[in-house]
C-alpha positions in Angstrom: 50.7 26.8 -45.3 50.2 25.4 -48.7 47.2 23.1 -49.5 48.2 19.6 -51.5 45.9 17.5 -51.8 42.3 17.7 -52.8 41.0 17.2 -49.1 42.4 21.0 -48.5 44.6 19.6 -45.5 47.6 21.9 -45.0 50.8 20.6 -46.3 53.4 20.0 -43.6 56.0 20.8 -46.0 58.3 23.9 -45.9 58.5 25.8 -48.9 59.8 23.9 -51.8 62.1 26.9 -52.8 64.1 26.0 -49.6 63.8 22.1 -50.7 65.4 23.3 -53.9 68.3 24.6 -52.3 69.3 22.6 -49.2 68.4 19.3 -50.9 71.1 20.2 -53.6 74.1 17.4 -53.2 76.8 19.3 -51.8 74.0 22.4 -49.8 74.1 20.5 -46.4 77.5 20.2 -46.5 78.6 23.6 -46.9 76.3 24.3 -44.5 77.4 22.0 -42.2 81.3 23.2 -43.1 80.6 27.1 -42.2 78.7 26.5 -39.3 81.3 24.6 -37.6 84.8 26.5 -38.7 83.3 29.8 -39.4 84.0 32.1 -42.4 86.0 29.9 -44.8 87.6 30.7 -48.3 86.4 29.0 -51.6 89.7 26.6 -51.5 89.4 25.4 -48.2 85.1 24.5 -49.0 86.5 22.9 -52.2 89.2 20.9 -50.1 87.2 19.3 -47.5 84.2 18.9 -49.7 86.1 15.5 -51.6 84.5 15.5 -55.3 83.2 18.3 -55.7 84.0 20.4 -59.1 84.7 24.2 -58.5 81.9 24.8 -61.0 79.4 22.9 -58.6 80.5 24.3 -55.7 80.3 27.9 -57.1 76.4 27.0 -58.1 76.0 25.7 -55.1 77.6 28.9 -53.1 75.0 31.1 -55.2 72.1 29.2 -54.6 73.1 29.6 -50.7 73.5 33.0 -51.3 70.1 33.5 -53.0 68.5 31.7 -50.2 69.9 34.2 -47.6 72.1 31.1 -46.0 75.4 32.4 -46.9 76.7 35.7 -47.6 80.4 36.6 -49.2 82.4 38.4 -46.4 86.2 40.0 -46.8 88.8 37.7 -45.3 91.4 39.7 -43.0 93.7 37.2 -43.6 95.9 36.6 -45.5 97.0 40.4 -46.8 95.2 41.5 -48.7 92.0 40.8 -48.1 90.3 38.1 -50.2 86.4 36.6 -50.4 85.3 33.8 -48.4 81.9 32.6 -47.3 80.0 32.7 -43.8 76.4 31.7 -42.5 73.7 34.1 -41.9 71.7 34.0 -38.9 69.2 31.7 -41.1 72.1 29.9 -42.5 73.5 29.6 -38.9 69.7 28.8 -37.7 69.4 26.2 -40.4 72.9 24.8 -39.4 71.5 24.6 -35.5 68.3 22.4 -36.9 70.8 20.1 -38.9 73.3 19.4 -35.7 70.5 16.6 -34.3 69.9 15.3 -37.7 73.5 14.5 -38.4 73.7 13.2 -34.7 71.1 11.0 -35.7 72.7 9.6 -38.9 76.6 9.2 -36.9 74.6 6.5 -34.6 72.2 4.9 -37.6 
């Protein structure tokens, strides 16, 4: 662990590089998105995901990526094949962690 303070206490706090990226706006969400329906395609993201600009959403999709969260796949459908988007089993383990949070915030 990290020490942050002058006292030499260890810092509770994951690594920022992962703050970076899942504290981005629109990270949780695609997250959240992919874990529950699966490998999606770059429209369907863009669709559910109401205000968000392709250009964000394509920053955001390579940050994921660069994390290890989300990886491109080939879609089998439609013909032929195209790129979409799926979890990793961090992304997928990260989704799992977020499932009690979001939980949390549906009753606040």
């Amino acid at each position: 662990m990290a020490v942050c303070c002058p006292e030499a206490l260890e810092c509770p706090c994951p690594p920022i590089g992962l703050i970076d990226v899942v504290g981005k706006k629109w990270a949780v969400c695609v997250v959240s998105l992919l874990g529950r329906y699966g490998t999606l395609r770059f429209g369907p993201i863009q669709r559910c995901l109401h205000g968000v600009s392709p250009a964000t959403l394509t920053s955001t999709l390579r940050a994921l990526e660069r994390s290890r969260l989300v990886r491109r796949v080939t879609a089998p459908e439609p013909r032929p094949p195209v790129l979409a988007y799926t979890l990793t089993p961090k992304g997928r383990q990260l989704w799992e962690s977020l499932r009690p949070l979001a939980s949390w915030l549906s009753r606040a």
